[in-house]
N, C-alpha and C positions, 0 to 999 in steps of 0.2 A: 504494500500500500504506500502511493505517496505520499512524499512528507507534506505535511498543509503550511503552505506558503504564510511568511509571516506580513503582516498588514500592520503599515503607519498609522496612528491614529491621524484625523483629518488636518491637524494643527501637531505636528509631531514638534517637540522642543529640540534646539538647537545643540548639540553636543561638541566637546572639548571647548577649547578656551575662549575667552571674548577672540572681537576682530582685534589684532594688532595696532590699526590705527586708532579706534575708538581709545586701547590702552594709551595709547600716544598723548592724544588731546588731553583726555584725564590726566595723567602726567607731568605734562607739561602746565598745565595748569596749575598742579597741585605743584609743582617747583617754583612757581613763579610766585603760589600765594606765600610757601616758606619764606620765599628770601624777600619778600613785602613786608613780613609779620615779623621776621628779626628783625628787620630795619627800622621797624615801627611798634615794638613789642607795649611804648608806654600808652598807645591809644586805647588800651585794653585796662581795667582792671584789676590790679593784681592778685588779686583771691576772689573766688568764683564767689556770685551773689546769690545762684539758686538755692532753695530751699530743698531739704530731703526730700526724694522724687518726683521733687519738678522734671527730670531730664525722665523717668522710665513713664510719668504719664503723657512725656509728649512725645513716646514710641508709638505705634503699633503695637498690638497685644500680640499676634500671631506672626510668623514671616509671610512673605508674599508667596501665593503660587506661580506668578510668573516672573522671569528674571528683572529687574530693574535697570534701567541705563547710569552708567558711572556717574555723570553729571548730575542726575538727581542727587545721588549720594553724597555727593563734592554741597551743593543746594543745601541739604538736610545737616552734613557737617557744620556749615557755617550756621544754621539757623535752631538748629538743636544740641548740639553736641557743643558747638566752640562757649556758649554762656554756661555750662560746666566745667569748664576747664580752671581752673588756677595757672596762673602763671609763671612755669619754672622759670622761663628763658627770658622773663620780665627785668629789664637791669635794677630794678628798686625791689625785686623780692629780695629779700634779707632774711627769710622766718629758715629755720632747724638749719641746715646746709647747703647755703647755697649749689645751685646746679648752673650747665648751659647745654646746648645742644649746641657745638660749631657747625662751621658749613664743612669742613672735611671729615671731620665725624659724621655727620646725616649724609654725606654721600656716601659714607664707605657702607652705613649701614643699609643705604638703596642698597649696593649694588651688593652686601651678603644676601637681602630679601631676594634679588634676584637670581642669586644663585641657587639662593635654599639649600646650601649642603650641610651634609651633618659631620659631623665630623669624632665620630663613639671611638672607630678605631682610624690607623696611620692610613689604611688603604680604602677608607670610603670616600675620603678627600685628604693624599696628605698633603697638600697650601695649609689649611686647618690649622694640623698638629705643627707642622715645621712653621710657617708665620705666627702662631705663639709663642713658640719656645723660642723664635729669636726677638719679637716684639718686646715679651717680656723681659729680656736679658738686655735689650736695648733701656729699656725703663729702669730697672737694675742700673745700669750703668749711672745715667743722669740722677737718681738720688746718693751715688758715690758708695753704693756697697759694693762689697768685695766679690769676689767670684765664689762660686759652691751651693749656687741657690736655682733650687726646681721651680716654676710657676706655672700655675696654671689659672684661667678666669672663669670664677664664678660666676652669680648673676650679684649675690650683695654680700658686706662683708656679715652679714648673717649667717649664711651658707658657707663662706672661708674659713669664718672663726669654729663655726660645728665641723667642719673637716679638720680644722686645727687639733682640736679638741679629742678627735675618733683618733687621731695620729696620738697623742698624748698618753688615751688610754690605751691602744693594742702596746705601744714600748712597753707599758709603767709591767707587763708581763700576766698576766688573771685570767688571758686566755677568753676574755668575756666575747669575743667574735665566735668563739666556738661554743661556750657551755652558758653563756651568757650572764645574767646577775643577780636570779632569783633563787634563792631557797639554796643557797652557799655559807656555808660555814667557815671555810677557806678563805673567803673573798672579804679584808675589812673594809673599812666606808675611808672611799675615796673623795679624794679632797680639793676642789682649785679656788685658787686666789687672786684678786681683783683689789684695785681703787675702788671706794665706797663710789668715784665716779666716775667709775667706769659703765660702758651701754650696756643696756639691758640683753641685747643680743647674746652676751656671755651666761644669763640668767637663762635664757632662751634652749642655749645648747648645752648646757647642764640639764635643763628637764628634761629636751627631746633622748640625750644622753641615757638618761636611769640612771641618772649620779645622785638624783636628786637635791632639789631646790637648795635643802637647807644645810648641802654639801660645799658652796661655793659659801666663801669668806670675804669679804666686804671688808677689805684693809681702811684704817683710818687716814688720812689726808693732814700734810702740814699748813701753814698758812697761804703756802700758794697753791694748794689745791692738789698738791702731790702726792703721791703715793709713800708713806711712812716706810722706809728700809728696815729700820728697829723695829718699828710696830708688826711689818710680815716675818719678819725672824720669830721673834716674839709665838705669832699666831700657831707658824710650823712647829717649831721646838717642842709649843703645849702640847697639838695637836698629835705629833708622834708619841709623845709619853703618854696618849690619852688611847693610841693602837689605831688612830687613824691612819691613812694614806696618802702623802699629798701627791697629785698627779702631776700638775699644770699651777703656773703662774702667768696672768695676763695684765702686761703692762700695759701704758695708753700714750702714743704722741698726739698728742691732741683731744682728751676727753670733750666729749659731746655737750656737754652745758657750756664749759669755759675753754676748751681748747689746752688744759694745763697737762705740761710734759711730766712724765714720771722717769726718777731714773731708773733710766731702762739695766744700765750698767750695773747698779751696785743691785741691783733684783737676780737679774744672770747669775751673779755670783750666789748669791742666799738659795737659789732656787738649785744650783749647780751640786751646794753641798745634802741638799736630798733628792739628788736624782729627776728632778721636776722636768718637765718639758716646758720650755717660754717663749709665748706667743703675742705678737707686740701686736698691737691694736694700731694702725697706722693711718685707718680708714681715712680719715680726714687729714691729719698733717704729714701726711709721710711724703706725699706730693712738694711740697713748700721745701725738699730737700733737695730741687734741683735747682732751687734760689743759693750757689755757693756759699754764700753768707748764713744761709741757714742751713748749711750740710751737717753745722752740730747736733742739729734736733735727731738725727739717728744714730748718738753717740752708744754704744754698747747693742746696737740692733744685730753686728753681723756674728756677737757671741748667743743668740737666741735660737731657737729651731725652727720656728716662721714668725711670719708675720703676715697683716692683709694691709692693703691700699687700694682706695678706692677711685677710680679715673674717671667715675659718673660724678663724683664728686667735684674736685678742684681743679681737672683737667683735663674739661670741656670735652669731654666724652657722651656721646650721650647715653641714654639706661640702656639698658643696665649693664656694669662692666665693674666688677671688684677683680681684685689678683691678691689671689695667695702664692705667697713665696713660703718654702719650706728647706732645710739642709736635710731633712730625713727625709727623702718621697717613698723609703722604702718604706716604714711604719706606714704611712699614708694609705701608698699602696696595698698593705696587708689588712689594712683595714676596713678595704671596703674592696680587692681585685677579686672577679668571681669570672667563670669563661667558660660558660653554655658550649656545646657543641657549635651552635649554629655561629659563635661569632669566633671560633676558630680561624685562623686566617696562617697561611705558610710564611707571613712574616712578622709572626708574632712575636718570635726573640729578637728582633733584628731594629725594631721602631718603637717610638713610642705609644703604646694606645688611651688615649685620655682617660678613658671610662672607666680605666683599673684606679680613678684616682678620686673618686667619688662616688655618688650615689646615679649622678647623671651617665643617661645609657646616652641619648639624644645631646648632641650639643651645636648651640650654634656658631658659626662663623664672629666671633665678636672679637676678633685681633682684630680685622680690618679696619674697623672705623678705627682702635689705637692707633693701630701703625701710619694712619691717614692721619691723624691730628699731630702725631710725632716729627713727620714728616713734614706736614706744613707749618709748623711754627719753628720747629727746629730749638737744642736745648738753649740758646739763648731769647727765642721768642718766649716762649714758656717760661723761663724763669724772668723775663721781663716785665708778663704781664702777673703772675704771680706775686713778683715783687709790690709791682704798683695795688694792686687790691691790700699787701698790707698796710702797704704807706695810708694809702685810705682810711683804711681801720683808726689808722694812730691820729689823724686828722679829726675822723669823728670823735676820736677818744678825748681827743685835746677840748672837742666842740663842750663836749659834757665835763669835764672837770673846770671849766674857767666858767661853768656859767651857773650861778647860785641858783640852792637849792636840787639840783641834782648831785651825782654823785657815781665813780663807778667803781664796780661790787668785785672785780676779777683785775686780776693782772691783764694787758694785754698783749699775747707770744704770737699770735700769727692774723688773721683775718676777720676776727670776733671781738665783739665790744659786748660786754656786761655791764651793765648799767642800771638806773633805776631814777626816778624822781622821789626829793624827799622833802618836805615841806616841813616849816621849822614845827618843834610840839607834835609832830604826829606820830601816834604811837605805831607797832610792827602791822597791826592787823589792818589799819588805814592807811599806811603805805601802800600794802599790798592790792587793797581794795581800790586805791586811785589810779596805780600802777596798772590793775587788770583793764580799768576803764580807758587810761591812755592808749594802750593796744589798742582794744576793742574799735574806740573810736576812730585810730589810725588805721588802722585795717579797713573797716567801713567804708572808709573816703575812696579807698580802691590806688591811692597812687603810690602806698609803700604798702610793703606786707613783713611785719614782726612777729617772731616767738615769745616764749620766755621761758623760765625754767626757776629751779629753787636753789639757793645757796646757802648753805647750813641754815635752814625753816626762812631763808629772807626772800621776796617775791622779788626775781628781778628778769628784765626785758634782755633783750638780745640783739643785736645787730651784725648778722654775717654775709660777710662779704663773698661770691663766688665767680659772680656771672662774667661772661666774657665781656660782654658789654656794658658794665655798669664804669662808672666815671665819677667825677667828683661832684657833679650837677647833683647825683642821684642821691649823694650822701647830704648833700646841704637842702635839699627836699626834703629826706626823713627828718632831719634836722628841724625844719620848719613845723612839718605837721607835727611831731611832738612837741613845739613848744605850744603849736599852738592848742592840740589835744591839751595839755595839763593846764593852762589859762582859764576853760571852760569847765576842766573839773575840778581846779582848786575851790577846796573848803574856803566859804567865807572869814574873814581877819575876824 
């Protein structure tokens, strides 16, 4: 019997990919809105004014049954989507860590979208594996550490510091990859140490860990916000006479509220004589070390066994892009390399395979847009504009101590102002309270966007500096709206 003929339906939909040129217009389009919108990023904003979903009730509830043409979508972007956005690549965002999106970063990352390769093992794409490993060695180089360090790029240094972390526990020896950490008699309660301010991230990868929360130790801080040497000796010493374990010690170049440096050196050391693994926390100022002048700030990094840095961060990379460096990628590797029959490859002793270095099977192309921002600034462009964003900092820093009534709360080491309004007679909780309102207000206005954070229980504001484009205009703006924010909220005489 024959086979029965298969029949199109009357309107059969169109298969494989759009037309090429349609992709074109859109494209081209959408390139030209980019390099409009950074050149123009202050018409906008800076922190998105919608309300909790505003942006999903002015979706469609269901998708469309039939395909939609790009250019709606391009339409619907600007008309729904773009009044959600906040703006990273705003030169007056100043709020948590500054970011930028460059124009050789966003091209490099077109054109990995267009590649789309993955890169798990050396032979599914090796440009991938081999443009990492020299990208990263290139970057290596520019913050002036020494040679003997593995890197590889996470997505954030959240993900770095928990690989850090997985490497710390398979060394320290418990075998927990194999028999794991429940209902062990053998196994005593391991231990890592921290700056009281140090990121939560650390808090993070200790849960995700099974180390449990109330395993990580929260070192006390000197007056500039340090990490106490005495104080972590101190901590260990108790802690082994108590039959704990200490695993890991995580110093910070640049903690997240105030940017304040820990010494990283005399930590090495304390940590060195109980066997500890030390993992610098770099994310933010580890960058600022290819400003010559500030190649001190990685004083004692190249005695540690990793560290993370983050290039989404302070070196106009855009998202997401952390790099963990490590001197042991063997622990690394053993902590998480597992190798299926199916990703067998006959050159598996001979290259590197990423995926033996993490959790991630899947990885994408995200040297390229570094090595594109690397390349087009070159290490004296980057350390030039780098430079110039602190000189800033020190300018607004200057703005707020010479002018009554303010006051600021933090040293300032790199691109962060800590700061606060303080009105004469007002007690801790009214500070706080007029301080929240300054923000608020500033925020509001839409032409600067600030944080804040807390400094031993004191409410203070933030000013950080990232963006590629931000200038001095931007910083004597913020300047303006908080004076004039605290005018309209000072308490009556």
């Amino acid at each position: 019997m024959p086979e029965r003929p298969l029949t199109a339906p009357a309107e059969s939909p169109r298969t494989g990919d759009l037309p090429a040129d349609e992709f074109r217009a859109a494209a081209h389009a959408a390139v030209d809105w980019i390099a409009d919108y950074l050149e123009n990023a202050v018409r906008y904003p800076v922190r998105s004014r919608v309300r909790p979903d505003d942006i999903r009730e002015a979706l469609p509830t269901a998708p469309p049954t039939r395909g939609e043409p790009l250019d709606a979508m391009l339409r619907d972007f600007h008309a729904t989507i773009l009044p959600g956005i906040t703006h990273w690549n705003h030169p007056a965002f100043f709020a948590y860590f500054a970011n930028s999106g460059s124009y050789p970063g966003i091209l490099g990352e077109l054109l990995a979208a267009g590649l789309n390769a993955n890169g798990m093992l050396w032979v599914t794409s090796p440009a991938v594996t081999e443009l990492e490993q020299v990208t990263l060695d290139w970057l290596r180089q520019l913050m002036g550490l020494g040679d003997g360090w593995f890197g590889e790029i996470t997505d954030t240094a959240s993900m770095s510091t928990f690989y850090a972390l997985a490497a710390a526990r398979e060394r320290a020896g418990f075998d927990v990859r194999g028999r794991g950490m429940a209902a062990r008699d053998d196994l005593p309660r391991l231990r890592v140490y921290c700056s009281e301010h140090a990121h939560s991230s650390i808090d993070k990868a200790v849960i995700a860990l099974g180390l449990g929360h109330e395993n990580l130790v929260r070192i006390p801080a000197d007056a500039q916000f340090r990490l106490r040497p005495e104080a972590l000796e101190a901590a260990m010493a108790a802690d082994v006479a108590a039959g704990y374990a200490p695993i890991a010690v995580v110093p910070c170049v640049g903690t997240t509220s105030i940017t304040s440096i820990d010494p990283v050196a005399e930590v090495v050391r304390i940590a060195r004589r109980h066997h500890c693994w030390v993992h610098v926390d770099a994310a933010y100022g580890g960058v600022a070390a290819i400003v010559p002048e500030l190649r001190y700030l990685m004083d004692g990094v190249d005695g540690a066994d990793s560290f993370v840095v983050n290039p989404h961060k302070w070196l106009f990379t855009p998202m997401d892009c952390s790099v963990l460096y490590t001197r042991d990628p063997q622990s690394l590797k053993q902590a998480f390399a597992l190798l299926p029959e199916y990703l067998v490859t006959r050159m598996q002793d001979e290259a590197i395979n990423l995926m033996d270095y993490g959790i991630q099977l899947g990885r994408r192309f995200r040297s390229l847009k570094l090595w594109m921002v690397l390349r087009a600034y070159g290490a004296d462009g980057l350390a030039e504009r780098i430079r110039q964003h602190c000189e800033l900092a020190r300018e607004f820093a200057g703005m707020v101590h010479f002018e009554g009534g303010w006051e600021l709360t933090a040293p300032v080491t790199l691109s962060l102002v800590c700061f606060r309004y303080v009105p004469p007679g007002a007690t801790e909780a009214e500070i706080a309270a007029l301080n929240a309102a300054i923000m608020e207000q500033v925020n509001a206005r839409g032409r600067v966007y600030l944080s804040h954070t807390k400094l031993d229980g004191r409410y203070t504001l933030r000013l950080a500096i990232g963006n590629i484009r931000t200038e001095r205009t931007h910083i004597e703006l913020a300047w303006r709206e908080l004076r004039d924010a605290a005018a309209s909220v000072r308490p009556a005489a």
